[in-house]
N, C-alpha and C positions, 0 to 999 in steps of 0.2 A: 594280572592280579586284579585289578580294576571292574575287569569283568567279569573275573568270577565271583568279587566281591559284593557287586550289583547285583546277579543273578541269585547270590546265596541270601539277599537283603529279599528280590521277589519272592525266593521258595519260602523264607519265612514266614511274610504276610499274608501269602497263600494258604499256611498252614495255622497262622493266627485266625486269620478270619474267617477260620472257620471250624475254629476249636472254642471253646465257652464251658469254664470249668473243670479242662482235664476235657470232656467228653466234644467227640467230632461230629460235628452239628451236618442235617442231612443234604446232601449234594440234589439241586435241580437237576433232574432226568431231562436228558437231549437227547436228539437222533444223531444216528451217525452219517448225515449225509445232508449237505445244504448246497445251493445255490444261490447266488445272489445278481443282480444287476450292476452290480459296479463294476467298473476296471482290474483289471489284471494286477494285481499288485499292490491296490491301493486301499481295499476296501475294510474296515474296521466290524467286531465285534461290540454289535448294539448290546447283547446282554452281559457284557463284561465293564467293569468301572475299573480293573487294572490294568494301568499303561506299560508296555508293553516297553524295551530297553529301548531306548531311542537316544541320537545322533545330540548329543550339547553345543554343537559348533551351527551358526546360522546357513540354510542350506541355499543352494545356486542352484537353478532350472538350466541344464542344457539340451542342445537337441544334438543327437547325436545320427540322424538321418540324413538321407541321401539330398533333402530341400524340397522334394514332393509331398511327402507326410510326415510330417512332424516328430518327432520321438523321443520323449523329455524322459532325463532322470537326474537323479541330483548329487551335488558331492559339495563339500565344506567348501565353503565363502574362505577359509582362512589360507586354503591351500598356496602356495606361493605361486607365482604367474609361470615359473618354469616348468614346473611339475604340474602346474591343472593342465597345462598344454599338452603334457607327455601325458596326461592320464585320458583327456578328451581325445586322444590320437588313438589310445590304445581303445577306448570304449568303442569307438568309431569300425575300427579293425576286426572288432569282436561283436558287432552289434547283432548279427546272425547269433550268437545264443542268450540275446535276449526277446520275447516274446509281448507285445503290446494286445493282441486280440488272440481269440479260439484259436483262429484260423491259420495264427503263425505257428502252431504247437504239433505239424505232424505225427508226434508220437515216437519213442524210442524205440530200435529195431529191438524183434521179441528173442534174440540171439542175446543182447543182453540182459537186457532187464524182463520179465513179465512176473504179474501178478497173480498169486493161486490163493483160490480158498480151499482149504481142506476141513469136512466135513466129519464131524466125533460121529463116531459108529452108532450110537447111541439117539441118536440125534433123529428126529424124520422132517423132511419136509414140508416147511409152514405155509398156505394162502391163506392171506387175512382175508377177513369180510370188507365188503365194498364198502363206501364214505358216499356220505350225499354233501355237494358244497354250494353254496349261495351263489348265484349265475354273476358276478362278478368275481367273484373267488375262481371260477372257471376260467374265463376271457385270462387272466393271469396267469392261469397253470397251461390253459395252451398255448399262449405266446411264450412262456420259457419252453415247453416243447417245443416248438420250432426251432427254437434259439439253439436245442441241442442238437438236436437231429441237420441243421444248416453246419454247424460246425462236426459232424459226425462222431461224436462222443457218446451217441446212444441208437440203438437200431431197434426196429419192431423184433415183437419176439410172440414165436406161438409153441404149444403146447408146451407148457412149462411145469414146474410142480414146488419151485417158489416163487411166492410170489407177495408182495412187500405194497404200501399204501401212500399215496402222498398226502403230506398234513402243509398247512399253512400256518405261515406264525406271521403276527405282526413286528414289526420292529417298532423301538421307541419313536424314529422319526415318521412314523404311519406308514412306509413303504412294504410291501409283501416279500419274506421271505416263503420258500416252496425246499421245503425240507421232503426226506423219502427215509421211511420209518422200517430202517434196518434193522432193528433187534434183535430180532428174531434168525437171522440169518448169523449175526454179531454172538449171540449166546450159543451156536450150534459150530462155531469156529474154535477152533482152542486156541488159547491164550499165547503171546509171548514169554517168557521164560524172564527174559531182557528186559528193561525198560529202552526205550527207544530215543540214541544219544541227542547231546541240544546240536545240530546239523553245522547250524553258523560259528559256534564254539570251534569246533573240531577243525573246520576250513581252516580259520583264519588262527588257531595256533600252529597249525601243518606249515603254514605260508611261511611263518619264519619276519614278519617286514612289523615295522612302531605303526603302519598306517590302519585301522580299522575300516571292513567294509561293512556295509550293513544288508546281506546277504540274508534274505529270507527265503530259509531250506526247507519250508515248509511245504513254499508253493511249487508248481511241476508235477504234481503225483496225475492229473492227466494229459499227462505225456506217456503214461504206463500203461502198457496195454494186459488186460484181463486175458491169461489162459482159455484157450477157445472151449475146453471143455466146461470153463469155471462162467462161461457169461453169462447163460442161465438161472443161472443162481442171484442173479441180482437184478431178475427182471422186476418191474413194479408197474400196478396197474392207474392209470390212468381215468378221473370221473366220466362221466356222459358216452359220446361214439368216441373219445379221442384216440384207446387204443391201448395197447401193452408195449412194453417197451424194456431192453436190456440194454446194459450199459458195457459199451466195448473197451472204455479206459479205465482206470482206476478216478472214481468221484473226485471231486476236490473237497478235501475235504476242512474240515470248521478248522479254523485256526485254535481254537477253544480248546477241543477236542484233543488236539496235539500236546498243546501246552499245559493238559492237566495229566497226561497219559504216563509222565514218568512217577506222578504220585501215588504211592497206594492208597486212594482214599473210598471208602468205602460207609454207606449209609447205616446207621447205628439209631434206633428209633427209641424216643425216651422212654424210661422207664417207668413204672406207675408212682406218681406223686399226688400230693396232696393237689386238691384245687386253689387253695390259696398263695401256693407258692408257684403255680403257672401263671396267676394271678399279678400276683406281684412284678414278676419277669417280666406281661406284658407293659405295665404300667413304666418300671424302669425303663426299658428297652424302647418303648414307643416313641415314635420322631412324624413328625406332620408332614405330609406330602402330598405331592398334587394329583388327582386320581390318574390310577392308568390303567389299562387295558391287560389283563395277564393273560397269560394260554397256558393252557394246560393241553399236556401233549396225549395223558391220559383220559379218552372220554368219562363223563357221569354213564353211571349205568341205574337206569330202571329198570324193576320189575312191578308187575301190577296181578293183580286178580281180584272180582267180583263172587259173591256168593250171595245168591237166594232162596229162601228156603218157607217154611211158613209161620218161623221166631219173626223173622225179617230180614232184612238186604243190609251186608259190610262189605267195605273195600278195605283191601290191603295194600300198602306198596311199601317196597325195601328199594333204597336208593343209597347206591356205593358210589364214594367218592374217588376224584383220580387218586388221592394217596389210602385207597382200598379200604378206606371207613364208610361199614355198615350203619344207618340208619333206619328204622323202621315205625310208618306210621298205621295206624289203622283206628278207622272213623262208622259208625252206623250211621247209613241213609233213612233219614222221615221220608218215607213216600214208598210209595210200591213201584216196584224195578222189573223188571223183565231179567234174564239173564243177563242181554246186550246190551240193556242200558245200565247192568251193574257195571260191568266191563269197560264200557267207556266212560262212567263217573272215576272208576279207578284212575283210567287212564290221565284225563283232563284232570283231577288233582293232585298225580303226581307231576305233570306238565308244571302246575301252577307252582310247584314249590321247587322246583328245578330252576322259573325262572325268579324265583325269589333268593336263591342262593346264587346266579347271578350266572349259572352253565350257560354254556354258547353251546360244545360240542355233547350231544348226548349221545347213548346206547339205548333204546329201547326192546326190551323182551318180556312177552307174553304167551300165556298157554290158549286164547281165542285168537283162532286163524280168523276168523271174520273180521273183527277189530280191524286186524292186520293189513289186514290184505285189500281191507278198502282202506287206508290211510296209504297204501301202495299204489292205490287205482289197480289194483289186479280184479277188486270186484267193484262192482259199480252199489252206491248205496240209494236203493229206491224206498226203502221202506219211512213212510211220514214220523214212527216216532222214532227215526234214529238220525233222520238227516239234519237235524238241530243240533244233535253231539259230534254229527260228523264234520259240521261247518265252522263248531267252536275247537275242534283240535285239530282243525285244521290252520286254521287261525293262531291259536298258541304255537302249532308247529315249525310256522312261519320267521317265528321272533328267536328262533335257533341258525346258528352257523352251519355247522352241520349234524347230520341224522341219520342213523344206520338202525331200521327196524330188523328184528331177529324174532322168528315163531318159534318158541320152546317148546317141549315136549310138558305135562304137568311136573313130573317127576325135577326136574331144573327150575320148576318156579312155586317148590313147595313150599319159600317161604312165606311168598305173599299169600299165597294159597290158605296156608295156616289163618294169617294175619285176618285175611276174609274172614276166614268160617268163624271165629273169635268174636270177632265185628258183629257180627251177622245172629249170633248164641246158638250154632253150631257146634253140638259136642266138645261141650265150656266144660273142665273141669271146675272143681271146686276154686282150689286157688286162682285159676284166669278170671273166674267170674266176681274176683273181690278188685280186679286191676279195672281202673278209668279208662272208659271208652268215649272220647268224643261223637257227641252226635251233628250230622252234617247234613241242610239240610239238600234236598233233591234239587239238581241244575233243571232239569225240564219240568213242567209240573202236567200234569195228564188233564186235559180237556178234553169234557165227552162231546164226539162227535154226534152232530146230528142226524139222526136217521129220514132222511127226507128223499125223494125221488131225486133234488138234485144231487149229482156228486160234486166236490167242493173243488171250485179251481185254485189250483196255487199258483202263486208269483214268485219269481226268484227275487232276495234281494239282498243284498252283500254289504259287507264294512266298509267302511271309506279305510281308507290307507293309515290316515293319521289317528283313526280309533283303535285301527292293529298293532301300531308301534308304540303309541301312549302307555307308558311304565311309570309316568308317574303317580297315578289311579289305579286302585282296583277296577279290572274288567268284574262291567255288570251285566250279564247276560240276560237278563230280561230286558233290556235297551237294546239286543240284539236279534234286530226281525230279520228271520228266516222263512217263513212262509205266511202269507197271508189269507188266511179259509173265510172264503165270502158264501155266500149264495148263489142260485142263477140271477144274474143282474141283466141290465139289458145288453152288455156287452156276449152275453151266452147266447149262441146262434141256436140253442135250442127249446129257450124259454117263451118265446112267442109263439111256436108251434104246443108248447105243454099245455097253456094256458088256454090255446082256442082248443083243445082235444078234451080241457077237463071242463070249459064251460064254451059251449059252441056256439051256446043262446047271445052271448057278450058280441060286442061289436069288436070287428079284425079287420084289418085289409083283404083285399079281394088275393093277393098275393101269398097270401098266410093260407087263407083259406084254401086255396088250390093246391099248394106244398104237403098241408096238413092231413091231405086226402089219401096220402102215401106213407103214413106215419101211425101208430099205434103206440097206445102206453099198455104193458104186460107186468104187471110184479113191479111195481113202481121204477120199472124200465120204459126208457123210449127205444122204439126200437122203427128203423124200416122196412117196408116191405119193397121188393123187386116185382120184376115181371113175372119172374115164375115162382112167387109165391115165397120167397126166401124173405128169413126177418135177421135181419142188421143190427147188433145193439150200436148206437147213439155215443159216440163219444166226447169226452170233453176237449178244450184245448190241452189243457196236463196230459190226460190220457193217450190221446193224439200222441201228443211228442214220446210218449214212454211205447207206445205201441211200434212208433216207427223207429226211435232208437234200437228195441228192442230184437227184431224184426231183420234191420239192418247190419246190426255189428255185435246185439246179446250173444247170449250162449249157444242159439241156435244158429245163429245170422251166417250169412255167408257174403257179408257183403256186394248186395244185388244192386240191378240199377234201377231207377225208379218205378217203371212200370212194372218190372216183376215184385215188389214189393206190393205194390196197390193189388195186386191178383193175389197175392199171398194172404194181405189183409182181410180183404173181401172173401177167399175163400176160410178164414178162420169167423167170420160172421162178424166182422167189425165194418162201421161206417161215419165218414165226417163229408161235409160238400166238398171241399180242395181237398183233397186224397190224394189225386194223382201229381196235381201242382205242387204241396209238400213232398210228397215223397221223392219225387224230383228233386227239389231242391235240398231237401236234406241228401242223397246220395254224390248231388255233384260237389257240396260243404264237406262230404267228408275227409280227415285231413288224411285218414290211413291209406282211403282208396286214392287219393291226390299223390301221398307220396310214394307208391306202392306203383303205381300206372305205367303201361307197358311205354316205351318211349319210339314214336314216330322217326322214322326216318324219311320222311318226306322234305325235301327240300321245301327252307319257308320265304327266299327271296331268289329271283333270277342270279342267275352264274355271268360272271365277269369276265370276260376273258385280257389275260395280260398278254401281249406280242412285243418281243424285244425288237426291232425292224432290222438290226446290224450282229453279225458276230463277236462274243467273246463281250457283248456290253452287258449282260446280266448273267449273272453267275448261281446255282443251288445247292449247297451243302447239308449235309446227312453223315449219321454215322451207322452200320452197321453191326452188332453186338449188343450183347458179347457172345463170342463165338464159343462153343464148345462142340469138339474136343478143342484148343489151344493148336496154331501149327506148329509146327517141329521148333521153329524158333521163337515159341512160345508168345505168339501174336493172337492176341484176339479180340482186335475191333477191324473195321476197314472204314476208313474215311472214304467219302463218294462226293467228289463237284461233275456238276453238269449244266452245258453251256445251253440256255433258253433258243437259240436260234438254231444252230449246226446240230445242237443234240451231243456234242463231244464230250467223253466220258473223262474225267481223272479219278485216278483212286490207288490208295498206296495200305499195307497193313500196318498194325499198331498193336505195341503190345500194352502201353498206355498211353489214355486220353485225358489231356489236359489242354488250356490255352496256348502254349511255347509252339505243342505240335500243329493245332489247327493255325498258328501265324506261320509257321516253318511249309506248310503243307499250300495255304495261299501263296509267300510268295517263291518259292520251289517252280510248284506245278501250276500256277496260273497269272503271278504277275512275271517271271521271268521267262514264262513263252506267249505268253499273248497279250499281254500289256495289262492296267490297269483298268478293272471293271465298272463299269458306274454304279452296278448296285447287287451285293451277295445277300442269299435270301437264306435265311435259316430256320429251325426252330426254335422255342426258349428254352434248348438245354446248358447249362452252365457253363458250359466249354464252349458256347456261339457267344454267350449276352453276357459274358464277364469283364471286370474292368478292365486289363490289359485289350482285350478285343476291341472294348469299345474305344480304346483310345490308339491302338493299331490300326484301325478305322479310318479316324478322325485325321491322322496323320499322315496316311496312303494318301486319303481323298476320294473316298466309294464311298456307299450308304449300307447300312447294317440292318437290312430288316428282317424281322420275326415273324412267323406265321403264327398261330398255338396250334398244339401236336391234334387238338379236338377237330381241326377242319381241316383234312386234307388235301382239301381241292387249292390252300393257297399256298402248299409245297410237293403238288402231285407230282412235278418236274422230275426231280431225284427221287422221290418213291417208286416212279414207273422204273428208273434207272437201278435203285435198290434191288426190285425183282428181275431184273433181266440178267443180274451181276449173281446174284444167289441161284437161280436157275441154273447157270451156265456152269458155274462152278460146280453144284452137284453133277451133269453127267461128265466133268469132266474128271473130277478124283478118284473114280471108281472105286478101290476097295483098301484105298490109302485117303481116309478124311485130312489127317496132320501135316496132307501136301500143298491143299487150298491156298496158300501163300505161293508157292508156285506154280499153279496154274494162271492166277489171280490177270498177269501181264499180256498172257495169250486171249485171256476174254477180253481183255479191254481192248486187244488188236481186231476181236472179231467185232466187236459191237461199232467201234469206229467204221470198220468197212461192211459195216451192213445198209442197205435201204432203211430207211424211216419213213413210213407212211403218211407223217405231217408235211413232210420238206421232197416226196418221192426222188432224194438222193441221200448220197451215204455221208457222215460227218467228215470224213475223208475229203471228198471232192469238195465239198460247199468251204473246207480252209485251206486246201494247197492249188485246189484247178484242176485236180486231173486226180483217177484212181490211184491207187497202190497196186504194187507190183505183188502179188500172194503167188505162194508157194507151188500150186496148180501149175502155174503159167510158166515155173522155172523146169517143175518137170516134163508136161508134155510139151514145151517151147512154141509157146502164141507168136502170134502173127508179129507183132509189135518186139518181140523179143529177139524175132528172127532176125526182123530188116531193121534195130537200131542202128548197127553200126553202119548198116548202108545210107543210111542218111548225112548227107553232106551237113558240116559244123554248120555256114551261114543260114540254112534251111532247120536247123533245127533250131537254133535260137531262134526263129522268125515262128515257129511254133510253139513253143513256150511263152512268146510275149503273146501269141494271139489266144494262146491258154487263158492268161490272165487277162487280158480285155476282157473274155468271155465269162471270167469268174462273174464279174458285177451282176452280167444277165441271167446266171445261173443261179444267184445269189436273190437277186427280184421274182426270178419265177418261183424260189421255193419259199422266199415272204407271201406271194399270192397264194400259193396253196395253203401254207401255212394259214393264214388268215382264212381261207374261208372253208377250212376243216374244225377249225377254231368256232367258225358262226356254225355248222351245221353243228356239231358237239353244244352247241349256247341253246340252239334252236329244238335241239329232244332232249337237253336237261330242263329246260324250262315249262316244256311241256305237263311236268310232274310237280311244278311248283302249286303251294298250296297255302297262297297269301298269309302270313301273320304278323299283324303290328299291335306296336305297345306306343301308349303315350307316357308322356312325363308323369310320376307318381301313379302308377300302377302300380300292384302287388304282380307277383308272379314268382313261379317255380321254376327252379333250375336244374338242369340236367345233372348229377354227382358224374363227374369226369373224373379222369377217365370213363369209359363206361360198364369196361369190367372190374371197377373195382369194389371191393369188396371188405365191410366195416370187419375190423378183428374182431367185436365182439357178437354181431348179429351173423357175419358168415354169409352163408347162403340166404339167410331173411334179412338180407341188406337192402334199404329202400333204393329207389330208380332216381330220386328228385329228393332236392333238400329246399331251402326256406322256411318263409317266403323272403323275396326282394323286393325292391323297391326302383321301380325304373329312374334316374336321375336326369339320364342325357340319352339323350335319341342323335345316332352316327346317320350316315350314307349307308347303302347296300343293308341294310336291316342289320346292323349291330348296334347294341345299346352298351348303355356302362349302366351297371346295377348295384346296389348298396345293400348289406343287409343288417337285417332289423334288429340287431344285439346290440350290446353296449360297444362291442369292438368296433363296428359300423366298416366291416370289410366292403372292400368296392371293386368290383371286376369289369371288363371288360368283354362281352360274348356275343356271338352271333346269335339272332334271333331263333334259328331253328331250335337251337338246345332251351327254347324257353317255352312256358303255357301259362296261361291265365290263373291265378290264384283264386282261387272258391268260398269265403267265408264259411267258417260252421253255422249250421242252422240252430240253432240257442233256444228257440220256442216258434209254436205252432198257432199262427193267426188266420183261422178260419173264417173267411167271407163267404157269403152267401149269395152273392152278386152272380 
């Protein structure tokens, strides 16, 4: 009674507070899908101020673990000493169904429980538009991917047809929540009928006992596995390269969410009242508090449009809010506008008032693809009177969380459209034209250029940081230089030649004058002439750089290398003195062609060779699979050790691979027939470099080393043994695949008694002293077969020990071969070696390892290299450890071959005449 008393006390204030005269006041819209960073069990709802039924008796931390990890939960301090004993015995007993991390939550067999979503007929398949999010915002949403994908709660997913967004919320205590904006899949679901019971209720009156647990029935929903058909459906896409993703359990989902689910409550929006009594309400209602950060799950949406005409130039813009209230401004521009620059005045002062209402996440839609699509970088903006409006909203655009630009058709943005032409006294009726139009006036102002032979160089030059984020000022953009138009000064390499070409009579160096001989002014062009007569126009530094960006990566470009640029230049009639030096150097800066670059397989340091000197003292584990088809007994991995000195093969099948079997399989097949190893060599896949291993290890008394899967030459051992085992098995299955499990014991008898070309004896002979007896030799009966039993007993033990004396020598002459098949394999691999070193604090590009892999959203136009890095530590044998340049500051450790020099972009074009 007590607790349904309590329970019936929360549903009321749930229902109070949020009821205000009879009518039910609107519910903040949530997603249905959160993850958080805290613990299992433990972690609280930042946006909820109702406490949740909790324990009145003071609580006691036990640990209810084995004494290696810890494993705390708690139960009343009041409890009597006889009974917390019997109850800490029984947690103890039971502690396998409770869960402390991901990784304890294998998931419930889909015989009983799985999850379906069933989709209303009605219904079609949503992809949302993509999120742009501030590169710290990123670094967080990929470290929780990992976090999911390590605990296998989410798998990549491709071709899909829903597809869902991730949003960020902040919490009150500043940490990032990484929500996944299900809606849409939530609205296309039908409903339960039921409301969904309180879970801990139900237990603990079934139980029958006065004790209360404090069972929270909430958590465990991923341990439920999603219907293979239904995973799909809950894929969500991921910002930047990181990728698409389906979720294979069921979410965890908000504890919020649960606990409002058996209410009907439903948003009910006020009705039309007077101004003075919202008025009031505020005034009553208002309580002082300390500011905070809100989110809104619903972005602001802008629309914009410019009209020019020869009344004159309005902008329009209509800006919806996330709770769907339209507003609409529209303002006439003083100044004469171009189409474009109506366009982006539009633009940049709905920016401005977006950030005056205090949006973080916007929508931006317009009917100018140009606008657009250079604030995308799809076009590049070269034109002088627009890269002032392109530098200030870019600028504005900066000071937003996130940004989803969208090109509209006119028809979707008629309202601004309207609002322009209004602005603008564009087919004004009577009535519009009595409504107040603010006049605004023009952001750029038109300065007539000078018509002079020189053409005018530009300087690039940028905001400081703290004049982009300063909100507490209006931005003045005439304090905002963006290009600076001089004249030819003396820094123009082509103003000393103008000067002696227009007065010759003037005194010049002897060096000018000789230059100038090769030079003519045409049409207040400098241009030069060649040897056969060909005239060059003269370009500036700007022009330069716009010619060779142009040239190299524009709309024609094909991404050349330097010297085919300078012939392309040259044959379009253009000329500067470094041509060829520029052009160079802008193609080796460039970042497309850098990360885009075919990758060398040239070895970049001499080959090492390892020699084990003794049998059975170094050991190489590998796994093969997964096998398809499955064998009959439905095996399909095959574990492979192979001994560095003998060459001796083990290897057993697996229908799964985890750490129990790779310790069960060590000491089975290698410590309980040939002793203890000094040191097993592996790769870093999970099942080699996991903690049981590593402390299976530690406690044998062998060494645990890793090669990376990237360089196979430091676990070639059992790779060669890989193929000789895969080989063998296909001729010998013939036309039964599901048998490979049984032939599996016969290859491994053949390869034992085969020659090896390192050691020129068989794995056989170099461990026992003597061949094997094969099956040949029983049927046509060899020589040795014949006269065993004629051999007297004291003579044959007298050959068996002179066996094994002889093993040692057998055993040294196949270390000597060994070894100097080792040098000559050292001696033609190094031959191809093709020196490359890094110092400490280099930049440099890294190979994307694998090598076939391939980004989910670029596919087949997936770059070869990523960065850049930053070299930190310089190893032995040309391996470095590298860091790279984000805020996450990941750090790797790689051999040098998978790296190259990093190129800076070329930024501007300085033309010496030397």
């Amino acid at each position: 009674m007590a607790l349904e008393a309590i329970m019936l006390q929360e549903n009321m204030a749930v229902e109070a507070n949020n009821c205000e005269d009879g009518k039910l006041l609107p519910i903040t819209q949530k997603l249905d899908c959160i993850y958080d960073e805290e613990p299992l069990g433990f972690e609280k709802d930042p946006s909820s101020s109702n406490q949740k039924m909790q324990a009145q008796d003071p609580l006691e931390e036990i640990d209810i673990g084995d004494g290696s990890i810890k494993r705390p939960t708690y139960i009343s301090a009041n409890i009597p000493k006889d009974l917390r004993d019997k109850l800490v015995e029984l947690l103890k007993e039971f502690k396998d169904c409770f869960a402390w991390d991901y990784n304890e939550m294998p998931g419930l067999d889909r015989n009983l429980v799985e999850h379906r979503l069933p989709i209303r007929p009605d219904k079609k398949p949503v992809k949302q538009s993509p999120r742009r999010f501030a590169p710290e915002i990123l670094s967080k949403i990929k470290e929780e991917i990992e976090r999911l994908l390590r605990s296998k709660f989410i798998r990549t997913a491709r071709y899909v047809e829903w597809l869902a967004n991730i949003v960020h919320v902040i919490k009150k205590n500043g940490s990032l929540r990484i929500c996944i904006d299900f809606r849409d899949l939530n609205n296309a679901t039908p409903k339960d009928e039921y409301s969904m019971p309180v879970a801990e209720m139900l237990i603990d009156s079934a139980a029958g006992f006065e004790y209360l647990s404090m069972l929270d029935g909430y958590s465990g929903y991923n341990q439920i596995f999603i219907a293979e058909e239904d995973v799909a459906k809950t894929a969500f896409r991921c910002p930047g390269a990181l990728g698409t993703y389906e979720w294979v359990v069921m979410p965890r989902i908000g504890r919020w969410a649960l606990a409002l689910s058996e209410y009907s409550l439903s948003y009910k929006p006020l009705k039309a009242i007077k101004g003075q009594i919202v008025a009031d309400f505020i005034v009553d209602h208002s309580a002082i508090e300390s500011p905070q950060n809100y989110i809104a799950l619903e972005p602001w949406t802008l629309y914009f449009d410019g009209s020019r005409h020869q009344h004159g130039t309005g902008i329009g813009i209509l800006i919806i809010s996330p709770q769907k209230i339209p507003t609409k401004f529209k303002y006439r521009i003083n100044g004469i506008c171009s189409n474009n620059e109506a366009e982006y005045e539009a633009l940049i002062a709905g920016l401005e008032i977006l950030l005056s209402l205090g949006a973080k996440d916007i929508k931006i839609k317009g009917d100018s693809e140009l606008v657009l699509k250079q604030l995308t970088k799809e076009y590049k903006c070269i034109k002088e009177h627009l890269i002032r409006y392109f530098v200030i909203a870019n600028a504005l655009l900066k000071r937003f969380d996130s940004i989803d630009i969208e090109h509209v058709p006119r028809i979707e943005n008629q309202e601004a459209n309207d609002l322009a032409q209004i602005a603008s006294g564009y087919k004004v009726s009577k009535e519009k034209l009595e409504q107040l139009i603010e006049i605004k006036e023009k952001l750029i102002s038109n300065e007539p250029m000078q018509l002079e032979l020189s053409i005018p160089k530009l300087e690039g030059a940028e905001m400081s940081p703290n004049d982009i984020n300063n909100s507490d000022k209006e931005m003045n953009y005439d304090e905002l230089q963006i290009l600076v138009i001089d004249n030819l000064i003396d820094g123009d390499w082509r103003k000393p030649i103008v000067e002696y070409l227009e007065n010759p009579i003037g005194s010049a160096p002897r060096k000018i004058k000789y230059r100038a001989s090769n030079y003519v002014i045409i049409g207040n062009e400098l241009f030069k002439k060649t040897l056969e007569g060909v005239l060059l126009k003269c370009l500036s530094e700007n022009e330069a750089y716009i010619a060779i960006s142009d040239v190299h990566s524009g709309a024609c470009g094909s991404h050349q290398s330097g010297h085919k640029m300078k012939w392309l230049l040259v044959r379009q009639g253009m000329y500067w003195p470094s041509m060829l030096k520029d052009c160079i150097d802008f193609a080796k800066g460039c970042q497309d062609c850098q990360k885009h670059a075919g990758i060398q397989h040239v070895p970049a340091s001499e080959l090492h060779s390892i020699i084990k000197p003794w049998p059975f003292r170094g050991w190489a584990l590998d796994l093969i699979g997964e096998i398809k088809p499955a064998s009959s007994k439905n095996q399909k991995y095959i574990i492979v050790g192979v001994d560095y000195f003998t060459k001796w093969i083990e290897a057993i099948p697996l229908s799964n691979v985890d750490q129990e079997e790779v310790i069960s399989f060590i000491q089975n097949h290698i410590i309980y027939r040939f002793g203890i190893p000094e040191t097993i060599t592996t790769d870093q896949g999970s099942v080699f470099t996991g903690r049981k291993m590593q402390e299976f290890a530690r406690q044998t008394g062998f060494k645990l080393l890793t090669s990376t899967p990237y360089y196979a030459q430091a676990n070639g051992q059992v790779e060669a043994a890989n193929k000789i085992i895969i080989g063998l098995i296909r001729k010998h299955i013939a036309q039964k695949p599901r048998n490979w499990n049984k032939t599996l014991n016969q290859v491994l008898w053949a390869c034992r008694n085969s020659p090896k070309e390192s050691t020129n004896s068989t794995p056989f002979r170099l461990t026992y002293g003597h061949d094997a007896v094969l099956p040949v030799e029983i049927y046509l009966q060899s020589i040795r077969i014949q006269r065993q039993m004629e051999i007297a007993t004291d003579h044959y033990w007298s050959m068996m020990f002179d066996e094994l004396v002889d093993l040692d020598e057998e055993r040294l002459r196949a270390l000597d071969t060994l070894s100097r098949q080792k040098e000559r394999v050292a001696k033609a691999y190094n031959k191809k070696v093709k020196s490359k070193t890094f110092d400490v604090g280099n930049l440099v590009w890294k190979v994307i390892l694998p090598m076939d892999k391939k980004d989910r959203v670029l596919g087949k136009w997936s770059p070869n290299w990523e960065g850049p890095f930053k070299i930190i530590r310089v190893f032995s044998n040309g391996a470095y450890e590298i860091e790279e340049l984000t805020s996450e500051k990941r750090t790797l450790n790689i051999n040098g071959k998978y790296l190259k020099k990093y190129k800076p972009t070329l930024l501007e074009v300085n033309i010496s005449t030397e």
